[in-house]
C-alpha positions as CSV (number, residue, x, y, z in Angstrom):
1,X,53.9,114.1,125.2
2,X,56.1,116.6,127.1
3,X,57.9,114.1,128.7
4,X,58.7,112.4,125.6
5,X,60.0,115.8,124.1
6,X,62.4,116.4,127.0
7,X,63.6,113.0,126.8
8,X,64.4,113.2,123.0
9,X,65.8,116.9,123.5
10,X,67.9,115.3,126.0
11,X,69.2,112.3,124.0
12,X,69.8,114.9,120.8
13,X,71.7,117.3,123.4
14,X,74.0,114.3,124.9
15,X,74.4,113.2,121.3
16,X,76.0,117.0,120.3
17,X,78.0,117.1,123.4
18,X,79.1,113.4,122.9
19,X,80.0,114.8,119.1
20,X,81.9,117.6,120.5
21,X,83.8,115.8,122.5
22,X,84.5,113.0,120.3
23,X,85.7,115.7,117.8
24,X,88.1,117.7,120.0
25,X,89.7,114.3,120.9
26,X,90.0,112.9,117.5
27,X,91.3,116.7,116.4
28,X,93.8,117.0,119.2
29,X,95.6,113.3,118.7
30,X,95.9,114.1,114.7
31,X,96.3,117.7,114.8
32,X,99.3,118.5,112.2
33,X,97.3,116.4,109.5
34,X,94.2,118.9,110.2
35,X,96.4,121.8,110.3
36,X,97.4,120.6,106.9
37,X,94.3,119.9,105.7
38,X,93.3,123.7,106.8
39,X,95.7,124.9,104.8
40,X,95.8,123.0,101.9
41,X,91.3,123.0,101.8
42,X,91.0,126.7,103.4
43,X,93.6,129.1,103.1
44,X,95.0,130.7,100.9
45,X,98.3,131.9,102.3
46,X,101.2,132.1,99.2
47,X,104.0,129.7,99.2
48,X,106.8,129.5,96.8
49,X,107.1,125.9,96.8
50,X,104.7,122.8,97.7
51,X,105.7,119.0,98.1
52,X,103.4,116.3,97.2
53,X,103.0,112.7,97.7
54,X,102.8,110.0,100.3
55,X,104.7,109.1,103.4
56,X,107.9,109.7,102.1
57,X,107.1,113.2,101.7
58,X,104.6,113.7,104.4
59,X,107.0,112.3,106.9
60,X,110.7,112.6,104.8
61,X,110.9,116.3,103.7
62,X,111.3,119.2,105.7
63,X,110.6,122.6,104.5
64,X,112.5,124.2,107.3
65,X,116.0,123.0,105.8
66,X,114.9,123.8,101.8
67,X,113.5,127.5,103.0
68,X,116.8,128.5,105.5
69,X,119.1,127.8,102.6
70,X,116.9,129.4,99.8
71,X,115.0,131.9,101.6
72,X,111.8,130.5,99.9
73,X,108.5,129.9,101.6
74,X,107.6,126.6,101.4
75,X,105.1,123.6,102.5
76,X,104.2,119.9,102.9
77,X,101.2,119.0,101.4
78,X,101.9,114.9,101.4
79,X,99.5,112.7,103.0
80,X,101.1,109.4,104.8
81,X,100.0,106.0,102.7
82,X,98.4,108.9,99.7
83,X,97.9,107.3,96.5
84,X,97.9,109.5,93.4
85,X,93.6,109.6,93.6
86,X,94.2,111.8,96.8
87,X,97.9,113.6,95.9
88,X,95.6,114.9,92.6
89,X,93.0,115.6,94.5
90,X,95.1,117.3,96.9
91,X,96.9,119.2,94.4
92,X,93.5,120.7,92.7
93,X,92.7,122.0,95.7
94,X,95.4,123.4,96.1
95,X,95.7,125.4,92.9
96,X,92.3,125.8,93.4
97,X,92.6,128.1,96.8
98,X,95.9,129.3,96.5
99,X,98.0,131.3,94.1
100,X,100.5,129.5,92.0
101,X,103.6,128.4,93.7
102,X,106.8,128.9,91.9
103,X,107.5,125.1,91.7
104,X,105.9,121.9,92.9
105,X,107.8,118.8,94.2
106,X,106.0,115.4,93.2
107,X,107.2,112.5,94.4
108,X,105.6,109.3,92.9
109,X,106.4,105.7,93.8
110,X,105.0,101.9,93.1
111,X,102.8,102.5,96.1
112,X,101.4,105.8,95.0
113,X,100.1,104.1,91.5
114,X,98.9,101.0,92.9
115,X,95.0,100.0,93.2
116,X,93.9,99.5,96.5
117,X,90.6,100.7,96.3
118,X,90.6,103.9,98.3
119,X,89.5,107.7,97.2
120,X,91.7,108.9,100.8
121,X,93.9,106.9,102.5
122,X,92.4,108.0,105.9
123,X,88.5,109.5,105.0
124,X,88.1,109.5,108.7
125,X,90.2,113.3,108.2
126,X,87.9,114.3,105.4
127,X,84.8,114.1,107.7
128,X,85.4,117.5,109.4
129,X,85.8,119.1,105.9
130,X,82.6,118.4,104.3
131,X,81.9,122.4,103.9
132,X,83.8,122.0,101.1
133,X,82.0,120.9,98.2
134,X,84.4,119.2,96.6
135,X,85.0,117.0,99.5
136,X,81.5,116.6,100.0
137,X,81.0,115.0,97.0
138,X,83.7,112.7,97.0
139,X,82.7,111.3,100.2
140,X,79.2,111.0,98.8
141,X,80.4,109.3,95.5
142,X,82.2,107.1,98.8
143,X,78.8,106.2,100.0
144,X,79.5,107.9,102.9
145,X,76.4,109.9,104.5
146,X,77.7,113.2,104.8
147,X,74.3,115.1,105.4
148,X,73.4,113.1,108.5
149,X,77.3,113.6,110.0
150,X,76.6,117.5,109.2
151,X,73.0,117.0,111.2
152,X,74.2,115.0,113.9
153,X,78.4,114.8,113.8
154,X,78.4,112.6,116.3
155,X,76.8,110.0,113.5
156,X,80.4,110.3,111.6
157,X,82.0,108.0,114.2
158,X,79.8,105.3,113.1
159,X,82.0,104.9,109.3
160,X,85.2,105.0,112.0
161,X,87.4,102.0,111.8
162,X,89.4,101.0,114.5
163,X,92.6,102.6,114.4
164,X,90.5,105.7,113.9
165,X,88.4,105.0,117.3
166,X,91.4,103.5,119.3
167,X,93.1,107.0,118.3
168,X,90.4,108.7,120.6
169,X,91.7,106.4,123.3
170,X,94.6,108.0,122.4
171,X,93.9,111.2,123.0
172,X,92.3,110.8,126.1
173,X,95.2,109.5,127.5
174,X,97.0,112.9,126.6
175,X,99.0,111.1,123.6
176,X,99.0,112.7,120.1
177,X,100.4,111.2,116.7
178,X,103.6,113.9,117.5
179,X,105.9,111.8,120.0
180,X,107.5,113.8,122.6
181,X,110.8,115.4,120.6
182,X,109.0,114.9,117.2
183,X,108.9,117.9,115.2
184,X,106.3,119.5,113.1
185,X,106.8,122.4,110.6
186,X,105.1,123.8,107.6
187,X,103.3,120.2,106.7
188,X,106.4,118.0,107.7
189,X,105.4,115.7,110.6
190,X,108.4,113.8,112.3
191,X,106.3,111.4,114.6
192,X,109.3,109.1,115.4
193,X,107.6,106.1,114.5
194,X,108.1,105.3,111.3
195,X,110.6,103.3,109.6
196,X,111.5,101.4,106.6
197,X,110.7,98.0,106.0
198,X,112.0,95.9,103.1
199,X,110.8,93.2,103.6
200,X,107.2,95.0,103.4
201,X,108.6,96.7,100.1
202,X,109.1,93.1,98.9
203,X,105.8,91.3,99.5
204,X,103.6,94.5,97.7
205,X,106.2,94.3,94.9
206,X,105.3,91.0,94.5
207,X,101.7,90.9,94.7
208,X,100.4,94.6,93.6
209,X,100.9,95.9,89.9
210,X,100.6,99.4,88.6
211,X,97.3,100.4,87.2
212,X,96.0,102.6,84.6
213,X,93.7,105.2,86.6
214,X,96.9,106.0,88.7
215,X,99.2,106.8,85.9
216,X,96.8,108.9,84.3
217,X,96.0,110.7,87.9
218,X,100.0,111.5,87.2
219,X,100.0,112.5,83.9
220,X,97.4,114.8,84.8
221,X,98.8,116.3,87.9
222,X,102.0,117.3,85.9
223,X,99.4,118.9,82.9
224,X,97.8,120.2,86.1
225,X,101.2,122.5,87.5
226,X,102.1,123.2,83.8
227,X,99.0,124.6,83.4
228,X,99.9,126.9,86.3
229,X,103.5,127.8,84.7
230,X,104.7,126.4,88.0
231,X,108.2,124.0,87.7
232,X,107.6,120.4,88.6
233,X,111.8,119.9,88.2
234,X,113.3,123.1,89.6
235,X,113.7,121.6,93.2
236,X,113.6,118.0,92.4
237,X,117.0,117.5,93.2
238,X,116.3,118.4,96.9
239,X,113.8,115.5,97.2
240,X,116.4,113.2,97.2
241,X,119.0,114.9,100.0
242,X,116.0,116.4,102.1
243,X,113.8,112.8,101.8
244,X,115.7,111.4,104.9
């Protein structure tokens, strides 16, 4: 009997430190998309301005040039590949934790309303957040066993796809998702790796369509900053100079 305890103890103990490890390596090769997440799930810090919406943002708008010429305080809240279930859910967070910014930039496209059958575009980042309840229940409503990664982490990496695992790889080989002389600030992530493809823009124009949930996710995130007397239009002219 007391050899099978130390055996166990000594599985469940590799099994933490595998999690651990497994963790810090995931963390370290996407780190500005946690350090978003932190601030955007956690704090609470006050910004005069927030941008919101997928890749174009997330990777296309830099705060740094918007806040040198207006003096404002501002930050990147879009998610790469975000449709508008995770930019709403992104933006009631937000409100949710922080005071209410002056304006909000939301940038919507025919990829943010289509239906491709995902909550987050990457839940793999969500999986280190469950501490907050709101996440914690999406992720259940996902199917996704969120009590057993919060007993045993290292069980998380079992829902991990394979650009999520090969990432680890990644990170063990000292790369991150920040190329060296890419630039990170306030949210924006220049990674310089992505690009623009039309001929990718023409096949999903061709095959996806628009559906109802994501138009009313919309309509309800602009109720959502009204609510907050913040100004979805103030700054919308920047979107377009700053989006490149």
């Amino acid at each position: 009997m007391r050899k099978m305890f130390i055996i166990l103890l000594s599985v469940i103990v590799s099994l933490l430190l595998a999690g651990k490890l497994l963790d810090r390596c995931y963390k370290k090769f996407w780190w500005p998309f946690f350090d978003k997440l932190n601030v955007v799930i956690k704090d609470s810090t006050y910004y005069d301005g927030i941008y919101l919406g997928n890749s174009k943002v997330n990777f296309g708008i830099n705060p740094y040039y918007v806040d040198s010429v207006t003096s404002l305080k501002t930050y990147n809240a879009g998610m790469g590949g975000a449709q508008m279930t995770e930019i709403n859910f992104l933006l009631k967070r937000y409100l949710q934790k922080h005071p209410a910014p002056k304006f909000v930039v939301l940038s919507v496209d025919y990829s943010t309303l289509m239906n491709r059958g995902r909550f987050f575009q990457n839940p793999c980042y969500y999986f280190f957040f469950t501490g907050d309840s709101a996440v914690n229940s999406i992720l259940q409503d996902l199917h996704y066993h969120t009590m057993l990664y919060k007993i045993l982490p290292v069980l998380k990496y079992t829902a991990f796809d394979d650009f999520n695992k090969f990432s680890i790889a990644g990170s063990l080989q000292g790369n991150t998702i920040v190329q060296p002389g890419g630039v990170v600030y306030n949210g924006f992530i220049n990674n310089k790796t992505n690009s623009f493809n039309p001929a990718e823009l023409k096949n999903s124009s061709q095959t996806d369509t628009t559906y109802n949930t994501g138009l009313q996710l919309f309509e309800e995130s602009l109720r959502l900053i009204k609510e907050k007397n913040v100004t979805p239009e103030e700054l919308a002219g920047m979107q377009h100079h700053h989006a490149h």
